[in-house]
C-alpha positions in Angstrom: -17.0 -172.8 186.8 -16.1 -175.2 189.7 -14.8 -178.5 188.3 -15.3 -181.9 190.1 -13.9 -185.3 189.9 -15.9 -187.1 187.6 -15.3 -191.3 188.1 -17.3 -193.9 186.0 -17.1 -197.7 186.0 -17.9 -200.2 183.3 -17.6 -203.7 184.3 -16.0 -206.8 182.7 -15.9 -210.4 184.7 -14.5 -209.2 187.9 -12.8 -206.3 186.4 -13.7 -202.5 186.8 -12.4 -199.9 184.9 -12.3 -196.3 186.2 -12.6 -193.2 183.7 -10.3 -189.9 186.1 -9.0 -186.7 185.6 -5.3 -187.2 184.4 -2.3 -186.8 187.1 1.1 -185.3 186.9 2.7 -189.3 187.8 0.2 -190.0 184.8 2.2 -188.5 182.1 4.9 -191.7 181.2 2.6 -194.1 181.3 -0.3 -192.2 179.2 3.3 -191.9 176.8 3.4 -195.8 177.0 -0.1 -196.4 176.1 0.0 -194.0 173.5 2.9 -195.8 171.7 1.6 -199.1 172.4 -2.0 -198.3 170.7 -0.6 -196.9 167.8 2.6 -198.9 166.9 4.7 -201.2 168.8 1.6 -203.4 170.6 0.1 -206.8 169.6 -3.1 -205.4 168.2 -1.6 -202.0 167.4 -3.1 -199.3 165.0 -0.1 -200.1 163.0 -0.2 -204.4 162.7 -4.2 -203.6 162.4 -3.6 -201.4 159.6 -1.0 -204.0 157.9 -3.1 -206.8 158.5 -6.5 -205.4 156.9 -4.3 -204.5 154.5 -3.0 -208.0 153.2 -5.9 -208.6 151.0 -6.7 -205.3 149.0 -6.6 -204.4 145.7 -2.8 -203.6 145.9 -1.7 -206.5 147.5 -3.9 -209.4 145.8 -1.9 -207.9 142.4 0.9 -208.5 144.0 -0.1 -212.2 145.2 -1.1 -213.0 141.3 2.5 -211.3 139.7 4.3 -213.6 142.7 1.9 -216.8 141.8 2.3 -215.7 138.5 6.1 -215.1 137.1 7.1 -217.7 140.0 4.9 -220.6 137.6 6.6 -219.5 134.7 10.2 -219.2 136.0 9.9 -222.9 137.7 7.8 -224.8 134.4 9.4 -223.0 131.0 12.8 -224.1 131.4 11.4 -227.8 131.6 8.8 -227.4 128.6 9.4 -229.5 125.5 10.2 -227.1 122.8 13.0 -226.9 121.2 13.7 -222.9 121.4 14.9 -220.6 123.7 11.6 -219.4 124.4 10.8 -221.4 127.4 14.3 -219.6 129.0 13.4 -216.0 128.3 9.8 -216.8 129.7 11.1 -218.5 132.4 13.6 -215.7 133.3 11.2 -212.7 132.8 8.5 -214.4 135.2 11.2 -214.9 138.1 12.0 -211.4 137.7 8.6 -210.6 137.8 8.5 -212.7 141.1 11.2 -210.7 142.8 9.8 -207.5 141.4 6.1 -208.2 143.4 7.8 -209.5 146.6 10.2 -206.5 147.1 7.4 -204.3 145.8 4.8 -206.2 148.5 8.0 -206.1 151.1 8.5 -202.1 150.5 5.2 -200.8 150.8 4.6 -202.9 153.7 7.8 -201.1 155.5 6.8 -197.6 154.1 2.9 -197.7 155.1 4.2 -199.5 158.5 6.9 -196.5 158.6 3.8 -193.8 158.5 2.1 -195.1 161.9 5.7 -195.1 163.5 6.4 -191.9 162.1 3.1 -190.2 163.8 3.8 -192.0 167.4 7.7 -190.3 167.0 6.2 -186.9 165.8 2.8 -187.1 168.3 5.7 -188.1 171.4 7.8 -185.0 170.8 4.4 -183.0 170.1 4.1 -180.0 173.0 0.9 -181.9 175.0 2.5 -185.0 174.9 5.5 -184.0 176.3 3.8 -181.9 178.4 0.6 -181.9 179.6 -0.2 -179.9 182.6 1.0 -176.7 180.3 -0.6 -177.2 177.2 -3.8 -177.7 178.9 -3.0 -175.5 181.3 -4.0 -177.8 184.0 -4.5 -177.3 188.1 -5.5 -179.1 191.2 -9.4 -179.5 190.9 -9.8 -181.9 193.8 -9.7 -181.4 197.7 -6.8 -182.2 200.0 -7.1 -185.6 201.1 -9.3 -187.3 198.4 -7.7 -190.1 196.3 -5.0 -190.8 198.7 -3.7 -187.6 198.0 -3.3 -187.9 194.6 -3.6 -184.4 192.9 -6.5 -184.8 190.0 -5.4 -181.7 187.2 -8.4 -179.9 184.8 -8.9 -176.8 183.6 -11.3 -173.5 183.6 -12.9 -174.1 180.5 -13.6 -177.2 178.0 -9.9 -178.6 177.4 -9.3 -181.6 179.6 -7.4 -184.8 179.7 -8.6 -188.3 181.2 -7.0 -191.8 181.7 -8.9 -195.4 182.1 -7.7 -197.3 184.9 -7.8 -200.8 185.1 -6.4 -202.7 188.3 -4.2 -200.1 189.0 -2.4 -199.6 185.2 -3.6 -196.5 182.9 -5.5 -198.8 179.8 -7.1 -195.6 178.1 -6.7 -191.7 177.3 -8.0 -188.7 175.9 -8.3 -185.3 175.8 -10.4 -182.4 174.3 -8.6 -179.3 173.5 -9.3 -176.3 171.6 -9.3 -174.3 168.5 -6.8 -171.5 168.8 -8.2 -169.2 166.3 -12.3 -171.1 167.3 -12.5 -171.6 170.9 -16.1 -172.8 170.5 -14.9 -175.9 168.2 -13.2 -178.7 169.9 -10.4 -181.0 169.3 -10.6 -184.8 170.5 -7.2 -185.5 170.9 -4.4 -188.6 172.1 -7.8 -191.4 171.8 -6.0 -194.4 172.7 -7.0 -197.7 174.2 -4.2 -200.7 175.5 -4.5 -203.3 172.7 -4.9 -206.1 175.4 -8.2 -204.0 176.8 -10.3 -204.2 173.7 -13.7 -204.5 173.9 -13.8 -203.5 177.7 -15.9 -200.2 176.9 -12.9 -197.9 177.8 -13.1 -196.2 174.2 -17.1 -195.7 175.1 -16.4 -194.8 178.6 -13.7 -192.1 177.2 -16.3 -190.9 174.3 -19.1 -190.2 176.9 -16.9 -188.3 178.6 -15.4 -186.0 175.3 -19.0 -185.7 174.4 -20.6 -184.7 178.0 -17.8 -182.3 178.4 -18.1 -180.2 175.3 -21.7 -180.2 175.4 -21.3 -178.6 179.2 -19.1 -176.1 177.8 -21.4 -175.1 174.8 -19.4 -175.9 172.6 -20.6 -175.8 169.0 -18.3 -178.8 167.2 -15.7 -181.4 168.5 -13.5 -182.6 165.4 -10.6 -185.5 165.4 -8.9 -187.1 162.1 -8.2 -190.9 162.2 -6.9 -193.4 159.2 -8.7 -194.7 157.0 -8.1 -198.8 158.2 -9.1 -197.9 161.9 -12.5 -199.5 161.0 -13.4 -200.6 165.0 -12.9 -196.3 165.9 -14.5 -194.6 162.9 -17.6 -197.4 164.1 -17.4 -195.6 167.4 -17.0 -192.2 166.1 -19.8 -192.5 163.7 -22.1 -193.9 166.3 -21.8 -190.5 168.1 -23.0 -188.7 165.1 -19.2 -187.5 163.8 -19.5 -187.2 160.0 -16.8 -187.7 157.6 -16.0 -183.8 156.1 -12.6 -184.3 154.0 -9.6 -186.4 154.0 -6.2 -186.3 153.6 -2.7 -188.6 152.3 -0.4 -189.2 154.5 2.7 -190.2 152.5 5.9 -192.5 153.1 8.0 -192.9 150.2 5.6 -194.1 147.2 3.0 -195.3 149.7 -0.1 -193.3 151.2 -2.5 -193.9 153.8 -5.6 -192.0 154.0 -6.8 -190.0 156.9 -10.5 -189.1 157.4 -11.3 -185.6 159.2 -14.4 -186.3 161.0 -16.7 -183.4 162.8 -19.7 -183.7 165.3 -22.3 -180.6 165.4 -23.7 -179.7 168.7 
């Protein structure tokens, strides 16, 4: 099947965002982006994930033992009663105190751990590190167009495309398949710059994923993300992806859940 460039736009102000085919000079900046959307950016996957995270169930306990034992350790030992009651209650709620904030403090470092974890692992994973073979990628545009720079696709469904905004790489993705089911897909590498929120790019990226597999025939497209990314399973639900099973990801004594979602075609 011929391939062709495929460019959209999606405006903001006076800003335009371009949806290409990924290039070979593409590969340490889509590296960049994918680090920076997942753990070491201002609005990262990971600081989102900590800050939704500050008032659940888990942590509110926390809050109370911390409020709590730190009451008690500062008021008994002033109390009038002549005992040393006050003392001991006074000394078991300060321990208490310390007990909740190095709990709070360690499962904040071990969830946080998880998400950098995944952008180490998903770095040094084989399409990551290299794209062009793992998708098996080659020229699909003619001499000459975009100022020479070669555009890289692929025979059949898989494919990898980058958002550009003013001249820097803002978003990526890529569909790849089953080994063992080469009529399921995988939506793989979704990231969006933190600083480019709410531009459309993950839209842009989706309509993309989506047109493609349904141009191939393909019969599913499937992609796993955890369970605080509430602004991407919104967008993944609102193009029909269905939550099927999830899954622990553990750090220590600390978990996050990770949703496998799947869209029929």
């Amino acid at each position: 099947m011929t391939l062709t460039t495929h460019t959209s736009t999606v405006a903001r102000s006076s800003s335009q965002a371009r949806l290409r085919h990924f290039r070979a000079n593409d590969l340490q900046a889509v590296r960049d982006l994918f680090r920076t959307a997942v753990d070491t950016g201002k609005g990262s996957a990971r600081r989102d994930m900590l800050k939704r995270q500050r008032f659940d169930t888990t942590n509110l306990l926390f809050y109370s033992l911390i409020v709590g034992g730190g009451f008690h350790w500062f008021w008994a030992p002033i109390m009038p009663v002549s005992s040393s009651l006050p003392l001991a209650i006074g000394t078991m709620g300060g321990l208490l105190a310390i007990f909740a904030i190095a709990a709070f403090a360690y499962r904040r470092t071990m969830v946080s751990n998880i998400y950098t974890r995944f952008s180490d692992q998903s770095l040094a994973s084989s399409d990551l590190q290299d794209l062009i073979g793992h998708y098996q990628f080659k020229s699909i545009n003619a001499p000459g167009d975009n100022h020479g720079e070669i555009e890289l696709g692929s025979d059949d469904a898989r494919g990898f495309w980058v958002v550009e905004l003013e001249g820097e790489v803002v978003g990526c993705a890529g569909l790849d398949l089953h080994k063992n089911q080469p009529t399921h897909g995988d939506l793989r590498r979704m990231a969006v710059s933190p600083d480019h929120r709410r531009y459309g790019i993950g839209k842009l990226l989706m309509n993309k994923i989506m047109d493609r597999a349904r141009e191939y025939k393909l019969e599913s497209v499937s992609l796993s993300t955890p369970v605080y990314q509430i602004p991407a399973r919104r967008l993944y639900e609102s193009y029909d992806f269905v939550e099927e099973r999830r899954w622990v990801d553990r750090e220590g004594l600390c978990a996050v859940s990770v949703l496998y979602y799947r869209c029929e075609l």
